[in-house]
N, C-alpha and C positions, 0 to 999 in steps of 0.2 A: 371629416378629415379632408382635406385640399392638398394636391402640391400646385406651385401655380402655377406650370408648366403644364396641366392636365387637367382633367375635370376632376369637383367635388364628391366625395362619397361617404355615405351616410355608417357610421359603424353601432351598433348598439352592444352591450352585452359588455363582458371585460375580454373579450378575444376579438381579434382584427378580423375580418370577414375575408373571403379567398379575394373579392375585388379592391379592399384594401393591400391586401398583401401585393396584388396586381399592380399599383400605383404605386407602392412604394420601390419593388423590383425595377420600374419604369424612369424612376430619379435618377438624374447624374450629378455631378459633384456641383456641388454651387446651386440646386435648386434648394426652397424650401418647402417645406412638409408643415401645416398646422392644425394641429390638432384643436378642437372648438365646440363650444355648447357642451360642455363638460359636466356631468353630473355625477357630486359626490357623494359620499356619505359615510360617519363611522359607525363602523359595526360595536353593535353593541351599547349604543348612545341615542336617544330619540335626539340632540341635537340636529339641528338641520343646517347645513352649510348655506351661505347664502350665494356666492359665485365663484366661481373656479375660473382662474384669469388662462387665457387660450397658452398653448404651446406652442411653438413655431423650433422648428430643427432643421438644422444645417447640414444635407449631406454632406460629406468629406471627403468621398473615395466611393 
């Protein structure tokens, strides 16, 4: 996860880490936040996803 206003930080797991939450508190309106290197998968499915296109969000307030 990136804002580009800040340095990069690495999250793993399905919960944000306290130094992500850190960065994100840190945004003011009009930066973005991207989420990246995303890995997916369904539960309950041995299909395997092949790429998960990045997220990028707009704070607003």
């Amino acid at each position: 996860m990136e804002c580009l206003s800040q340095f990069a930080v690495d999250v793993e797991g399905a919960t944000m880490s306290s130094a992500a939450k850190n960065l994100i508190s840190k945004a003011r309106k009009g930066d973005l936040i991207s989420i990246y290197d995303i890995k997916a998968k369904i539960i309950g499915n041995n299909y395997k996803l092949k790429r998960v296109l990045p997220i990028i969000i707009e704070v607003s307030n």
